[in-house]
DSSP file (Angstrom, degrees, kcal/mol; ACC not computed):
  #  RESIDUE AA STRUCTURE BP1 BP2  ACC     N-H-->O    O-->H-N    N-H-->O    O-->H-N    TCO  KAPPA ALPHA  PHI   PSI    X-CA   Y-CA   Z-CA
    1    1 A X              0   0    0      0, 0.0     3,-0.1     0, 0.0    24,-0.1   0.000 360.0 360.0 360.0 132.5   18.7    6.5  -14.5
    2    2 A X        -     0   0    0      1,-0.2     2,-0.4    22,-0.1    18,-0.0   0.609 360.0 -28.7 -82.5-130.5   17.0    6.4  -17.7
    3    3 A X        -     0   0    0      1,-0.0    18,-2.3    16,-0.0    19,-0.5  -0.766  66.8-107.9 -88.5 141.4   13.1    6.5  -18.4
    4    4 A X  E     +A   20   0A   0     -2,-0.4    16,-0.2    16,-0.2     3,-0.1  -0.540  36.0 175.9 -58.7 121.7   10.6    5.2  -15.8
    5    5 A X  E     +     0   0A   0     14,-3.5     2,-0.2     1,-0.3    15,-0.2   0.716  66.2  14.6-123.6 -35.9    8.8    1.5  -16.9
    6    6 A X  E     -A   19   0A   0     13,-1.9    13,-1.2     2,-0.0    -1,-0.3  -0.831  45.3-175.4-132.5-165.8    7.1    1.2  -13.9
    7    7 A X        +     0   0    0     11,-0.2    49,-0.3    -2,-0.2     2,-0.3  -0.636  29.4 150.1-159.5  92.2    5.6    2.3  -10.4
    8    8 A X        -     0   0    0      9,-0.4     9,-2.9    -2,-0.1     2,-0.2  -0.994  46.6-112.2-167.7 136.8    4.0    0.1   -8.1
    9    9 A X  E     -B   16   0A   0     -2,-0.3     2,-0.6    42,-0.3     7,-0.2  -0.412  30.8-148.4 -45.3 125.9    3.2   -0.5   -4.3
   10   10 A X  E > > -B   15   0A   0      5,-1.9     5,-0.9     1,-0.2     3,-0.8  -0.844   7.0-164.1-111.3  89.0    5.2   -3.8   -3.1
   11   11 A X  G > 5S+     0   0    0     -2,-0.6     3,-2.7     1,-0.3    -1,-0.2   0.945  84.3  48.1 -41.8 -77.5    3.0   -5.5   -0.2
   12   12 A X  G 3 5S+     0   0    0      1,-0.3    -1,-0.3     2,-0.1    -2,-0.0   0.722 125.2  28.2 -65.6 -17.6    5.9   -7.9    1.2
   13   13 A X  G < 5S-     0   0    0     -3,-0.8    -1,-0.3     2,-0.1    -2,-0.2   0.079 104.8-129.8-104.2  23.6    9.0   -5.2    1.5
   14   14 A X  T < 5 +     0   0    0     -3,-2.7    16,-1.4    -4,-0.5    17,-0.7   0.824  65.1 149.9  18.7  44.1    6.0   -1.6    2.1
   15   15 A X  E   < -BC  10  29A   0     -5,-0.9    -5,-1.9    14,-0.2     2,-0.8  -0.645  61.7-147.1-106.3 157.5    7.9   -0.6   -0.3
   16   16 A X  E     -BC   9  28A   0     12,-0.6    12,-1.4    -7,-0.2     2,-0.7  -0.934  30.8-152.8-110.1 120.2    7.2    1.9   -3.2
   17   17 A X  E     - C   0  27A   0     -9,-2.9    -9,-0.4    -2,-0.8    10,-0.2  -0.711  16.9-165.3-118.7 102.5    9.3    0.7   -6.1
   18   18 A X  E     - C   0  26A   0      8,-1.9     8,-0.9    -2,-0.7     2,-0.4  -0.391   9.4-175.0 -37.0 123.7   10.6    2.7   -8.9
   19   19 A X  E     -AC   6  25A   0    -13,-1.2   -14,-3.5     6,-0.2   -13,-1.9  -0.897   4.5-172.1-151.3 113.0   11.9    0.6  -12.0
   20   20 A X  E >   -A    4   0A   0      4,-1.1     3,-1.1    -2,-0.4   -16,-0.2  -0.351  36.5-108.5-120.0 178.6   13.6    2.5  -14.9
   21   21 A X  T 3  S+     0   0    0    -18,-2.3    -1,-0.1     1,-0.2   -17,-0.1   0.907 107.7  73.3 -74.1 -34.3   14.6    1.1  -18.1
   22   22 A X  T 3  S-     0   0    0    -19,-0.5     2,-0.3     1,-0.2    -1,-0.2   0.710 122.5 -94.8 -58.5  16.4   18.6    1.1  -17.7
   23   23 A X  S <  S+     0   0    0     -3,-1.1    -1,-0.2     1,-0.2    -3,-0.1  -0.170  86.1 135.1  92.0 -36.3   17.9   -2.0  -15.0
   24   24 A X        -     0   0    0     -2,-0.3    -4,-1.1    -5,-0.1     2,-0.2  -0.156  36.3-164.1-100.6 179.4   17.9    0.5  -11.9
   25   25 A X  E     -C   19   0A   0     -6,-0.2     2,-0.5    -2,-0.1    -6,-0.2  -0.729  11.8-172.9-122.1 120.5   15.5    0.5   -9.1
   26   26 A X  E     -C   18   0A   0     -8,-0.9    -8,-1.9    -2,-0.2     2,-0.5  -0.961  15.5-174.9-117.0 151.8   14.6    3.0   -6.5
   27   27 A X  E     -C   17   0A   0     -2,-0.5     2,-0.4   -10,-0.2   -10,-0.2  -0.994  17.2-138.1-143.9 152.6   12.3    1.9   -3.7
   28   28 A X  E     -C   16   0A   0    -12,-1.4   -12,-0.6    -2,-0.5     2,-0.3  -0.945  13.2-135.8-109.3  82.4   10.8    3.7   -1.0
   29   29 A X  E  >  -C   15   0A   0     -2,-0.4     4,-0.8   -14,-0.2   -14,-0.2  -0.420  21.5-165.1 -99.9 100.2   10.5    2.3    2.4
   30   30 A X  H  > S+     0   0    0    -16,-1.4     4,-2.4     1,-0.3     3,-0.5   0.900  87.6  51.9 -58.9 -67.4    6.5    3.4    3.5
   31   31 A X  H  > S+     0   0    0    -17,-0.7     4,-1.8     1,-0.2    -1,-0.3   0.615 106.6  51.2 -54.9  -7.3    6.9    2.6    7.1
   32   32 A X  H  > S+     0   0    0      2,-0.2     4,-0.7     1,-0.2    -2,-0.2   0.756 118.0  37.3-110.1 -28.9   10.2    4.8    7.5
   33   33 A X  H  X S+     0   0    0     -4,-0.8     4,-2.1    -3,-0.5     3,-0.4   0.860 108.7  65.0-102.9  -6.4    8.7    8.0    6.0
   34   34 A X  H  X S+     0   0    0     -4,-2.4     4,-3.2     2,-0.2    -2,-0.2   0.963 111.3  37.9 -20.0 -80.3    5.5    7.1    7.6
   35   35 A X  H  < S+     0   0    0     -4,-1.8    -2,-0.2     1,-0.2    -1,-0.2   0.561 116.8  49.5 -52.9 -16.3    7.4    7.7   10.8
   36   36 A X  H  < S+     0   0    0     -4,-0.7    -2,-0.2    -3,-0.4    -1,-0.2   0.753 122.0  25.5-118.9 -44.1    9.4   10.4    9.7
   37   37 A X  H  < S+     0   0    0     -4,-2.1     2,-0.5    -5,-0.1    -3,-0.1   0.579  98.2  94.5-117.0 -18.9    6.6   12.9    8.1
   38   38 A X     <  +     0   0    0     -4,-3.2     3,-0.1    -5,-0.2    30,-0.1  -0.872  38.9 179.6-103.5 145.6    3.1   11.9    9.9
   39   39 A X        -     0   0    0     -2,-0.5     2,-0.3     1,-0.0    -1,-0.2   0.507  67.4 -17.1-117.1 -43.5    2.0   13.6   12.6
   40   40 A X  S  > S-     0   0    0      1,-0.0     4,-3.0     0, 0.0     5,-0.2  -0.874  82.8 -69.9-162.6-165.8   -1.1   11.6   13.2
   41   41 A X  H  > S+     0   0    0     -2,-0.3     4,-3.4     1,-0.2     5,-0.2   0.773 121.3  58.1 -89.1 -16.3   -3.5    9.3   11.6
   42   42 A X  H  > S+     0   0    0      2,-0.2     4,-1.7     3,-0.1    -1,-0.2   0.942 113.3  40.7 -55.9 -44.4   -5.1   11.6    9.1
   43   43 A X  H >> S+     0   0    0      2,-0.2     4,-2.2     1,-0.2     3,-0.6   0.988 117.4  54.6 -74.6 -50.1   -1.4   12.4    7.5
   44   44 A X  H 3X S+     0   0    0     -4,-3.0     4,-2.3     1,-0.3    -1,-0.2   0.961 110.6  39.3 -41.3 -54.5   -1.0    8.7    7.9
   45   45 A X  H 3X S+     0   0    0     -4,-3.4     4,-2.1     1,-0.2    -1,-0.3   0.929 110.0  61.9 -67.2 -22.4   -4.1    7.8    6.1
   46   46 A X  H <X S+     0   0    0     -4,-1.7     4,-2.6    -3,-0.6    -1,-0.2   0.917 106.1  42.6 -43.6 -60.7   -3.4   10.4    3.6
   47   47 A X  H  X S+     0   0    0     -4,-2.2     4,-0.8     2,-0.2    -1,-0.2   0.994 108.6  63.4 -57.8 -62.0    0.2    8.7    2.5
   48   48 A X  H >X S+     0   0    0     -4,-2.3     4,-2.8     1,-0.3     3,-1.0   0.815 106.4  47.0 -45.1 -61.9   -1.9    5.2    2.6
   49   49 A X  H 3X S+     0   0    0     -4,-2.1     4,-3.0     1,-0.3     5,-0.4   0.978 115.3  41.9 -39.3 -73.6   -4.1    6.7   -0.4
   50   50 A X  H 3X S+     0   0    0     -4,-2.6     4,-0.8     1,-0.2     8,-0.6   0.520 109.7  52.1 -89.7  22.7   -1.8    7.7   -2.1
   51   51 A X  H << S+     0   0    0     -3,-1.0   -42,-0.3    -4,-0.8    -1,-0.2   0.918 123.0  34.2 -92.4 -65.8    0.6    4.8   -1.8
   52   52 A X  H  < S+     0   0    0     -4,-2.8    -2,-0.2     1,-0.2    -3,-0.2   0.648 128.1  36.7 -71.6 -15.3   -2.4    2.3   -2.9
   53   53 A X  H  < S+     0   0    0     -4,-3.0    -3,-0.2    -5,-0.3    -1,-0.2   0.719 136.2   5.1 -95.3 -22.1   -4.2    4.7   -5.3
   54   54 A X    >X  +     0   0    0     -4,-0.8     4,-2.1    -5,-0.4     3,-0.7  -0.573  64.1 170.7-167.9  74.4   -1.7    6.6   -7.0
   55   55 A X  H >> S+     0   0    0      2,-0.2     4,-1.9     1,-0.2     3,-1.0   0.995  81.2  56.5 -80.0 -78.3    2.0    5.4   -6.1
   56   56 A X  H 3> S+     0   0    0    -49,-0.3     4,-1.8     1,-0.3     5,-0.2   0.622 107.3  48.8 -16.3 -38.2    3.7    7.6   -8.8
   57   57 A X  H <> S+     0   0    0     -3,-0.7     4,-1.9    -7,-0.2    -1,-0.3   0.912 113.1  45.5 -66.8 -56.1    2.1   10.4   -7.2
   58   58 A X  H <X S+     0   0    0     -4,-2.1     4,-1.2    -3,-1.0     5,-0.3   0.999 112.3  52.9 -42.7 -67.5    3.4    9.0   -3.6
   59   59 A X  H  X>S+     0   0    0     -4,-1.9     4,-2.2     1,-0.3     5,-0.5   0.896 112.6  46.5 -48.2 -62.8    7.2    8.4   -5.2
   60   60 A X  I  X>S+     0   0    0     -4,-1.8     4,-3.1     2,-0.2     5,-0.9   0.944 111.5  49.5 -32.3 -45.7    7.1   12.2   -6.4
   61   61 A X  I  X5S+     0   0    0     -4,-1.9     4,-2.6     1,-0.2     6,-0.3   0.951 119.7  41.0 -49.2 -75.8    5.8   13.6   -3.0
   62   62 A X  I  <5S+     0   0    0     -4,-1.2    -1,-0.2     2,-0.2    -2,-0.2   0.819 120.5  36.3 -24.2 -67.3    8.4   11.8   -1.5
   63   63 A X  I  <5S+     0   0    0     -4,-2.2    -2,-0.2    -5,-0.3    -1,-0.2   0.771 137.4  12.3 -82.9 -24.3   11.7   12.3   -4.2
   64   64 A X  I  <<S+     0   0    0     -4,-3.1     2,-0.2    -5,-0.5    -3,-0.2   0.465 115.7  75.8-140.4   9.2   11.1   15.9   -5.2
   65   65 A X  S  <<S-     0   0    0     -4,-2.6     2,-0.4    -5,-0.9     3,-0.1  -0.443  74.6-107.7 -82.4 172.1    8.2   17.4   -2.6
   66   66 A X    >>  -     0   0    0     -2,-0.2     3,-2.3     1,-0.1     4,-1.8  -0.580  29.3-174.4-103.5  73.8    7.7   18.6    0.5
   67   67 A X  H 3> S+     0   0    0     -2,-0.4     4,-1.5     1,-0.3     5,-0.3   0.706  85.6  52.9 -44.6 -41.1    5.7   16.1    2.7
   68   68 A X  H 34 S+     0   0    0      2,-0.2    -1,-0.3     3,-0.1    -2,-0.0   0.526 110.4  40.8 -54.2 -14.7    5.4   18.0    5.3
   69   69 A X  H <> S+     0   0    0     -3,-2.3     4,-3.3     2,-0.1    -2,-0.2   0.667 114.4  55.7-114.2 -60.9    3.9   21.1    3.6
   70   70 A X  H  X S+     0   0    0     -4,-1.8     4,-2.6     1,-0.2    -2,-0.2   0.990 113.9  48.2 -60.6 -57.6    1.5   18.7    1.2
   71   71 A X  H  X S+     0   0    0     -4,-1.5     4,-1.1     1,-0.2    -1,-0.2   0.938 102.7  50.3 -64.9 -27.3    0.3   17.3    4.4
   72   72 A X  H  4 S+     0   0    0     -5,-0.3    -1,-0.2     2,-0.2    -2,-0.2   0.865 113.3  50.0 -62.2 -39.7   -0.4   19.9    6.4
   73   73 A X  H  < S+     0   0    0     -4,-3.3    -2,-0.1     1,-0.2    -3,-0.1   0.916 116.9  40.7 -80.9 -33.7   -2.6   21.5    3.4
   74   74 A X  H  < S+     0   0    0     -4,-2.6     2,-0.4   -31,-0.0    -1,-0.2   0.647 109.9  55.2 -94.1  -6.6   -4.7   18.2    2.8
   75   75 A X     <  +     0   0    0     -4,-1.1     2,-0.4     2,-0.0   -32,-0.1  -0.899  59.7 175.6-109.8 129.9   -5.5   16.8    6.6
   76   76 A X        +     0   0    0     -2,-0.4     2,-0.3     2,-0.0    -3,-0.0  -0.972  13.7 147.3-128.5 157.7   -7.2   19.2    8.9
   77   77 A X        +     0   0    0     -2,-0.4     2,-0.4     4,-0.0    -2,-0.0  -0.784  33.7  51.1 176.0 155.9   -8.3   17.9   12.5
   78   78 A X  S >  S+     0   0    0     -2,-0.3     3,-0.6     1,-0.1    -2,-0.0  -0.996 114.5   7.8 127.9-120.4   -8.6   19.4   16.1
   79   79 A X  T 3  S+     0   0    0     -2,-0.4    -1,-0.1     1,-0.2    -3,-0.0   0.425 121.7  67.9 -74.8 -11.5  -10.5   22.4   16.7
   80   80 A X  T 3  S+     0   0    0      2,-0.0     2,-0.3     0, 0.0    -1,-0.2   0.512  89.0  91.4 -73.1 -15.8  -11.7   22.4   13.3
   81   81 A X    <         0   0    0     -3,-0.6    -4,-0.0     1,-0.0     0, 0.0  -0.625 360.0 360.0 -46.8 124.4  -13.6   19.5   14.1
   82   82 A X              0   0    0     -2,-0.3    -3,-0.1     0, 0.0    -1,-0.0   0.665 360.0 360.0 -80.7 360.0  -17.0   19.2   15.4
């Protein structure tokens, strides 16, 4: 993989798709790490943000973060809740 030419949410696969200059492509299949890293619908909506606002941010989280860790710090709900 070369340099990165785009980044962008793909509505018909819920995929997040990488696209580097040397022709290849990684994409990042929403629903499957949906299921695999949220816990509930706050971490859900959390990914959802950043999937439609800031997908570059999302691929990173994803390729070289910890999802688990970044969610836990930004979603609070339970007993912390009035």
């Amino acid at each position: 993989m070369e340099r990165l030419i785009s980044c962008d949410f793909n509505m018909d696969t819920a995929c997040v798709e990488l696209r580097y200059d040397d022709g290849s492509m990684i994409s990042i299949d929403c629903t499957a790490v949906e299921n695999e890293v949220a816990d509930n619908m706050y971490q859900r909506s959390e990914l959802d943000y950043l999937i439609y606002n800031d997908p570059l941010a999302y691929a990173d989280l994803i390729l070289n973060g910890d999802p688990q860790v970044y969610l836990k710090a930004v979603t609070e709900y339970g007993e912390n809740m009035s």
